[in-house]
Rosetta silent file (secondary structure, phi, psi, omega in degrees, C-alpha in Angstrom):
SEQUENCE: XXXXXXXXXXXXXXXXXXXXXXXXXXXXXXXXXXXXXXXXXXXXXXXXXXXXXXXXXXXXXXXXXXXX
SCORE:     score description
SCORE:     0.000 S_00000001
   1 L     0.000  -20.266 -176.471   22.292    4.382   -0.501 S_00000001
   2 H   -69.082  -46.366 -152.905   25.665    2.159    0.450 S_00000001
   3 H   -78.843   -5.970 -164.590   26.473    4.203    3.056 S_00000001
   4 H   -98.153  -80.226 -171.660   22.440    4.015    4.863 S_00000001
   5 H   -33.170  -67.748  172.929   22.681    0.424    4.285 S_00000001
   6 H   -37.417  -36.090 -166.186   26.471    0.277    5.573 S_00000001
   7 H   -94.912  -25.278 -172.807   25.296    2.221    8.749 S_00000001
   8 H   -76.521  -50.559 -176.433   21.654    0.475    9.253 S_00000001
   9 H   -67.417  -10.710  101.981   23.430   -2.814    9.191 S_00000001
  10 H    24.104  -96.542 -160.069   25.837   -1.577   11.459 S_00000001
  11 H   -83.711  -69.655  174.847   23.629   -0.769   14.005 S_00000001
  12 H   -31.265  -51.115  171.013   21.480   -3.780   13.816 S_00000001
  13 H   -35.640  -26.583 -168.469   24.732   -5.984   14.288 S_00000001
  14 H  -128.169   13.195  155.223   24.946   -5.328   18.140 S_00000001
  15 L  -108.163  173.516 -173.371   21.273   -6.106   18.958 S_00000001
  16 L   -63.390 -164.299 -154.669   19.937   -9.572   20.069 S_00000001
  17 L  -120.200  -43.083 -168.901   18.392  -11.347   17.169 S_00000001
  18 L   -71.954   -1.442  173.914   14.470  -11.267   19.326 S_00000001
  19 L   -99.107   30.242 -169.197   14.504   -7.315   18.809 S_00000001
  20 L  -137.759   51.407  168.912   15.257   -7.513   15.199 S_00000001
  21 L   -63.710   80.515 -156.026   11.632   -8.518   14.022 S_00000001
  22 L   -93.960   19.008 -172.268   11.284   -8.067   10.625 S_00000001
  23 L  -153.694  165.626  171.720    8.158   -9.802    9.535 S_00000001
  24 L  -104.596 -153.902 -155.226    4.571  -10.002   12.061 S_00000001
  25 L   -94.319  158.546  175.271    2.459  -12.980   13.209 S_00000001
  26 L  -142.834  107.077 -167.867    0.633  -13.944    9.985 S_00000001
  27 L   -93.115  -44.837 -164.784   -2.903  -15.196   11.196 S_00000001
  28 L  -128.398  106.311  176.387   -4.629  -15.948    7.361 S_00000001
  29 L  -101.861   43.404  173.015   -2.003  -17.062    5.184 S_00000001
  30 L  -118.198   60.313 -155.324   -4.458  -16.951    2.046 S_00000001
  31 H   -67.406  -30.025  140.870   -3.221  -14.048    0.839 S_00000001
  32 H   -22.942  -64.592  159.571   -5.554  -14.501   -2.606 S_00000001
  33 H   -34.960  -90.448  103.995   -8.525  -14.945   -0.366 S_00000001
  34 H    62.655  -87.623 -173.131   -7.660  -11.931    1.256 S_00000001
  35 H   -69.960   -4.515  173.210   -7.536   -9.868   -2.038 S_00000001
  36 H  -111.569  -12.649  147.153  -10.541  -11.088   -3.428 S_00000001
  37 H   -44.008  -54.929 -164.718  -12.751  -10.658   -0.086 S_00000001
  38 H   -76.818  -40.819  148.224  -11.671   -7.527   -0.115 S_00000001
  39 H   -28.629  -56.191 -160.342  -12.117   -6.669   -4.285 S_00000001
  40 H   -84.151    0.833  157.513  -16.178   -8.092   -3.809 S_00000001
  41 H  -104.858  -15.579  160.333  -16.482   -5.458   -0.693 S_00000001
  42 H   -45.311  -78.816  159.804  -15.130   -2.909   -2.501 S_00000001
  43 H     1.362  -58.196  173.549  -17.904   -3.590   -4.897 S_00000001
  44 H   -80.064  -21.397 -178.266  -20.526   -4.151   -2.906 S_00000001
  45 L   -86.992   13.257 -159.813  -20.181   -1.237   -1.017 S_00000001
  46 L    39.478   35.016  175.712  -19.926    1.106   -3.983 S_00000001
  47 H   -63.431  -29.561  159.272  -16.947    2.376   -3.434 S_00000001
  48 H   -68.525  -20.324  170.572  -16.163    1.875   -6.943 S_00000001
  49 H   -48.012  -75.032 -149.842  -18.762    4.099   -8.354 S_00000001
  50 H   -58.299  -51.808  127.229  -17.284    6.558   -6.311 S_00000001
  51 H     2.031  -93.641  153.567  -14.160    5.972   -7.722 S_00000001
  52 H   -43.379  -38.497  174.571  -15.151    6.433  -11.460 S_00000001
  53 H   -94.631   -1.644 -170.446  -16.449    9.367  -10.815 S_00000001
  54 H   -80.633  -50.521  165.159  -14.152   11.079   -9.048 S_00000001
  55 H   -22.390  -71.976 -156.183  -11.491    9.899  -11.878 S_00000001
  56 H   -74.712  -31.209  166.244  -13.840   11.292  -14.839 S_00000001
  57 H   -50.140  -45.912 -158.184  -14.689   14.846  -12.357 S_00000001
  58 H   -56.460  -26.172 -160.038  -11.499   14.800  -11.654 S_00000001
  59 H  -104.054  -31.262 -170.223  -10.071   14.665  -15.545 S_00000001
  60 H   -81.858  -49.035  165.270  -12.747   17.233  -16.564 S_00000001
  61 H   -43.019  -85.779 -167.786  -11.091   19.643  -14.017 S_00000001
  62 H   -36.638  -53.205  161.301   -7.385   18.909  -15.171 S_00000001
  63 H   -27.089  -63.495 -164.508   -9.129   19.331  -18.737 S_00000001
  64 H   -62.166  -73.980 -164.625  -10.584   22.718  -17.820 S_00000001
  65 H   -75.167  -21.578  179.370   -7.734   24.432  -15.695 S_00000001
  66 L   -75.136  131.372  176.408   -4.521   23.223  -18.276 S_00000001
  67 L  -103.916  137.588 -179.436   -3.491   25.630  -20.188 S_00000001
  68 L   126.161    0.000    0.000   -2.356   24.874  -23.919 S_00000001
């Protein structure tokens, strides 16, 4: 991993500092807000059902097919 690092850093060293973006434009800085819009449409849209059952199908299979 030293040597990836050693070589990325490197490389990076001989460009101009505006190509070397490392982060984007950040438009909503409410990143709470954010996760809990997006939690109550999970929700509403019932994507969590869909969820659960795929889990408990999904466990009853592993159940079934394991041998032992």
């Amino acid at each position: 991993m030293s040597h990836y690092s050693d070589l990325t850093s490197q490389l990076l060293w001989h460009l101009p500092v505006n190509l070397t973006t490392l982060a984007q434009t950040i438009t909503d800085p409410n990143v709470l807000d954010q996760i809990q819009k997006a939690w109550s449409h999970f929700i509403q849209t019932g994507q969590v059902w869909a969820l659960l059952i795929g889990l408990v199908i999904g466990y009853m299979i592993r159940n079934l097919t394991s041998y032992g």
